[in-house]
C-alpha positions in Angstrom: 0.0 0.0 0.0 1.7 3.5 -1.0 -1.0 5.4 1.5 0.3 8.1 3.6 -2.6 7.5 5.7 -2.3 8.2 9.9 -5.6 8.7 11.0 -7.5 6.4 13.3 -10.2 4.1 11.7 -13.4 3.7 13.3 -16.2 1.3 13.0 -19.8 2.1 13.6 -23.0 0.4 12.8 -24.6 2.5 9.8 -28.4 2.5 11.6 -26.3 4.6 14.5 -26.3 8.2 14.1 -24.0 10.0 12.4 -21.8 12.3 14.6 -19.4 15.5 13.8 -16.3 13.3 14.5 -17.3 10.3 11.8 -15.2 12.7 9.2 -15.6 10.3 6.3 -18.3 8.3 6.2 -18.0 4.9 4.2 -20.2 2.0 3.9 -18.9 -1.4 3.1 -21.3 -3.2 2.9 -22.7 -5.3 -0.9 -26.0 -4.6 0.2 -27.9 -1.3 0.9 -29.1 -2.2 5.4 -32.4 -2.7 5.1 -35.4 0.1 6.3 -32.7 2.5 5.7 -32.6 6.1 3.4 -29.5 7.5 2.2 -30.7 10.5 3.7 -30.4 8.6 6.7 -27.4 6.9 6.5 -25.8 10.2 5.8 -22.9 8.2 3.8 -20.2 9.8 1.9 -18.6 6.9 -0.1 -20.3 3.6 -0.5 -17.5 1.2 -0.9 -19.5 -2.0 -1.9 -16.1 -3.5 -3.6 -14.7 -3.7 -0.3 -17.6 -6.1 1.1 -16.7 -9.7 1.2 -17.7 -11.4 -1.7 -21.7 -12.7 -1.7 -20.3 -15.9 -1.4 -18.4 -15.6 1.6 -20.8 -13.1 2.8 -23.6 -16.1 2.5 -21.6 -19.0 4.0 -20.1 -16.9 7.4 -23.8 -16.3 8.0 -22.7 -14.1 11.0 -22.1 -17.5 12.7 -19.7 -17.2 15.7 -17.9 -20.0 15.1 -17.0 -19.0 11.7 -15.5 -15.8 12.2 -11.9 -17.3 12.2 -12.0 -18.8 8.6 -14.1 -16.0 7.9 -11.5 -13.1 8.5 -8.4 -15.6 6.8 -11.0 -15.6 3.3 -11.5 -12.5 3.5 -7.8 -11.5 4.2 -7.3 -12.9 1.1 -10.0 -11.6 -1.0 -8.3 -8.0 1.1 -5.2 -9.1 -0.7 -6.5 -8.4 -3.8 -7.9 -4.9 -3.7 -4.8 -2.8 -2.5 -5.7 -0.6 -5.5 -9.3 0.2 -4.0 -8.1 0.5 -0.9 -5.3 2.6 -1.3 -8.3 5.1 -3.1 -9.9 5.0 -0.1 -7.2 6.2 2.3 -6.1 9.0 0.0 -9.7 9.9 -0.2 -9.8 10.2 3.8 -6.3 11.3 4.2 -7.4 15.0 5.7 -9.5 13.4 8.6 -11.2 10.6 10.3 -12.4 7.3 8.6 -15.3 5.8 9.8 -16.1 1.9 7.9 -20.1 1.6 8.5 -21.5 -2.1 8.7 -25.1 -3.1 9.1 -24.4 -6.2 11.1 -25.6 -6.8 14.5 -22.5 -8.1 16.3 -20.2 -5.4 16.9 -17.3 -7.6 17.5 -17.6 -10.4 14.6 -18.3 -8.5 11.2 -16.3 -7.5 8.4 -15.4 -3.7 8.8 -13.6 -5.1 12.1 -11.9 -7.3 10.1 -11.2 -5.0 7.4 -10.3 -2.1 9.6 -7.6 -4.5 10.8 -6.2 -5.6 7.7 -5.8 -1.6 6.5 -4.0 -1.1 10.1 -1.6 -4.2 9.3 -0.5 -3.4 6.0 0.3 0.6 6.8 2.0 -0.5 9.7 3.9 -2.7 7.1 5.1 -0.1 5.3 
C-alpha cells in the first residue's frame, strides 16, 4: 500500500447516528441495510467493492464459530484490492475514517476485520 494515511479508523453500525467526529463516512457493505434512506445513513462513499464477496458473505452467515476462517477468506480476498483501498485512504487522508457495517454483532463482522487488515499493512510499510 503506498497510503500516507495516519488517521484512526473507526467502525460504527450504519443504523447509528451519524456524529461530527465520523469525518468520512464509508459504507462497506454489498447490500444497501435494510429500512434505511441514504438521507439517513448520511454516507459519503459507498465502498461495496470492499464487502466480502456474496459468497463468503452467504456461507459466514454471521455464525460465531466461523468468524476465524471468515477473516483468513477474507484476508485474502483483502489481498487483492490494494488498488481500491489505497483510493480510499487518500480519499480520507485529511481526517477521520469511519467503515459503516449493518451487522448486529459489533465484534464479529467485516469492517472489524477490514479495519484491521488496513491497520496491518500501513503498519507494514
Amino acid at each position: 500500500m503506498n497510503c500516507e494515511y495516519v488517521m484512526p479508523i473507526h467502525i460504527k453500525r450504519v443504523y447509528d447516528a451519524p456524529s461530527v467526529t465520523d469525518w468520512l463516512r464509508v459504507l462497506v457493505d454489498r447490500l444497501w441495510p435494510r429500512g434505511l434512506t441514504k438521507k439517513d445513513a448520511a454516507i459519503n462513499v459507498w465502498a461495496k467493492e470492499l464487502a466480502p464477496s456474496g459468497e463468503l458473505r452467504k456461507w459466514f452467515g454471521h455464525k460465531d464459530e466461523r468468524f476465524g476462517e471468515f477473516t483468513r477468506r477474507y484476508d485474502l480476498e483483502l489481498d487483492s484490492l490494494t488498488a481500491e483501498i489505497d483510493k480510499l485512504l487518500s480519499s480520507a487522508s485529511s481526517g477521520k475514517l469511519t467503515l459503516l457495517y449493518a451487522a448486529r454483532d459489533k465484534m464479529s463482522n467485516h469492517a472489524v476485520v477490514l479495519r484491521d487488515w488496513i491497520e496491518r499493512h500501513l503498519e507494514d510499510d
